[in-house]
C-alpha positions, 0 to 999 in steps of 0.5 A: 499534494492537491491545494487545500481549502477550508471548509465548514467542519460540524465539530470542535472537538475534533479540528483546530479552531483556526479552520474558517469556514467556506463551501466546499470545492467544486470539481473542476475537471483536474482530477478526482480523489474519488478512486482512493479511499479514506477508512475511519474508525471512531466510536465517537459520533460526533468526530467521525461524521466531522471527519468524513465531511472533511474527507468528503469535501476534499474528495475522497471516497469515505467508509466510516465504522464506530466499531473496530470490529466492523471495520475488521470484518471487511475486505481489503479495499482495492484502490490506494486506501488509508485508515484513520484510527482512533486510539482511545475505543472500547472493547478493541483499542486502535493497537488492538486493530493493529495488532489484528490488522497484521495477523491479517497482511493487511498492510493499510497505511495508519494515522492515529488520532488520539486526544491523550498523546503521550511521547511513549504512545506514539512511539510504540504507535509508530513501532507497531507500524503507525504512518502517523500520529496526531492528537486532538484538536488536530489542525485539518491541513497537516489531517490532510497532509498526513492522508495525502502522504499516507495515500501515496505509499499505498499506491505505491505498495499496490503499484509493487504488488501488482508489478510482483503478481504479473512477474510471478503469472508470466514465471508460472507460463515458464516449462520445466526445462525453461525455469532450469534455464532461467536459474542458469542463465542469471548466473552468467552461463553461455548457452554452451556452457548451459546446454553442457550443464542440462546435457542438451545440444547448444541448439535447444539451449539457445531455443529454451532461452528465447521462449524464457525471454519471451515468456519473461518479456524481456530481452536482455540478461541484466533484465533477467537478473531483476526479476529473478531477484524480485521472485526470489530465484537464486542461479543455479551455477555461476561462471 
C-alpha cells in the first residue's frame, strides 16, 4: 500500500474529524495511481466532491455521478477500477445498483458507505458481493486502505481475464484433428495409443501433437493439462 498523507477534505460529514490538513502530495517520479480508477456514486453533492478530492490527491483517476442510473449507463472501465456506493439514494438504492451490476457480470469491486449502518446491513452487503462496508464519518485512511485492497483484486481479476482470453484465442487456431488430440493427450495417452484411438499412423499423431504444443505455446503435458482445466476441456480417454 502506497504511503498516505493527509490532506485538506472540504466536508465534515463525510470524513473523520482526526484528518489534518496539508497540501496534497506531488509526484515524485515512483509511480502514478493515474492508470487505476475510482467510481463513486452519491447524490449527496457535498460528500461526493469530498471524495474525489480525496481520490484525486492520493492519485487516482476519479468518475463521479450523483445518479445510479448514470453510473449504470456506462461502460465497464478497462483498467483496475473499483466503486464506491452509497447505500442510502433515491430512486435506485446501493443493493439496487448491485443487484444491476450482477444482471450485468459487471464484476467491479464495491465499498459501501453508508451513514445508518446496522450489523444486518452489512452482512446482507457483504452476501450480495460487498468488498467493503464503511459508515460515515469514515476515517480516510482505512477509505484509502479499502480502495487500495479493492483495486488489487481488480487487477487481479483483469490479470485472470486476459490470461483466460489468450488461452481461448490460441485454443481456436487449434484444427479439428488438433483439439481431438489435445482431449486425448491430457488424459495420458502415448502417441501410439492416440493414433490407434483416431485411426491414424503413429507418425501423424506425433505431428498433430506438436503443432498443439506449438499452438498452445507449451512444451510439456503437466502444462497441457492446466490450460485444459482453465478452458474447461475434459480428456477424452484416460490411460
Amino acid at each position: 500500500m502506497m504511503a498516505r498523507h493527509p490532506h485538506a477534505v472540504p466536508f465534515s460529514v463525510m470524513l473523520a474529524p482526526e484528518r489534518a490538513a496539508s497540501p496534497a502530495p506531488c509526484n515524485d517520479g515512483e509511480g502514478s495511481m493515474s492508470d487505476r480508477m475510482v467510481m463513486v456514486v452519491d447524490d449527496d453533492a457535498f460528500v461526493r466532491h469530498g471524495l474525489e478530492h480525496l481520490l484525486a490527491a492520493e492519485g487516482y483517476a476519479v468518475r463521479a455521478f450523483a445518479d445510479a442510473a448514470d453510473f449504470l449507463a456506462q461502460p465497464a472501465p478497462p483498467m483496475p477500477s473499483c466503486l464506491i456506493l452509497d447505500m442510502q439514494m433515491p430512486q435506485l438504492d446501493g443493493m439496487g445498483v448491485l443487484q444491476h451490476m450482477a444482471a450485468r457480470h459487471l464484476g467491479l469491486p464495491v465499498i459501501f458507505l453508508t451513514g445508518h449502518g446496522s450489523i444486518p446491513l452489512s452482512v446482507a452487503a457483504m452476501k450480495a458481493g460487498a468488498n467493503e462496508f464503511l459508515t460515515k464519518p469514515v476515517d480516510p485512511d482505512a477509505l484509502l486502505a479499502a480502495v487500495d485492497e479493492a483495486l488489487e483484486r481488480d487487477a487481479a481479476r483483469i490479470a485472470q481475464r486476459r490470461d483466460a482470453d489468450e488461452l481461448a484465442r490460441r485454443h481456436a487456431q487449434l484444427t479439428p484433428r488438433e483439439r481431438e488430440v489435445f482431449a486425448l493427450a491430457i488424459g495420458g495417452l502415448l502417441n501410439k495409443q492416440i493414433a490407434d484411438e483416431m485411426g491414424i499412423s503413429e507418425i501423424m499423431a506425433k505431428v498433430h501433437k506438436r503443432n498443439l504444443m506449438q499452438k498452445m505455446q507449451t512444451r510439456t503435458l503437466a502444462e497441457l493439462v492446466r490450460m485444459a482445466e482453465k478452458l474447461g476441456i475434459e480428456s477424452a480417454r484416460r490411460r
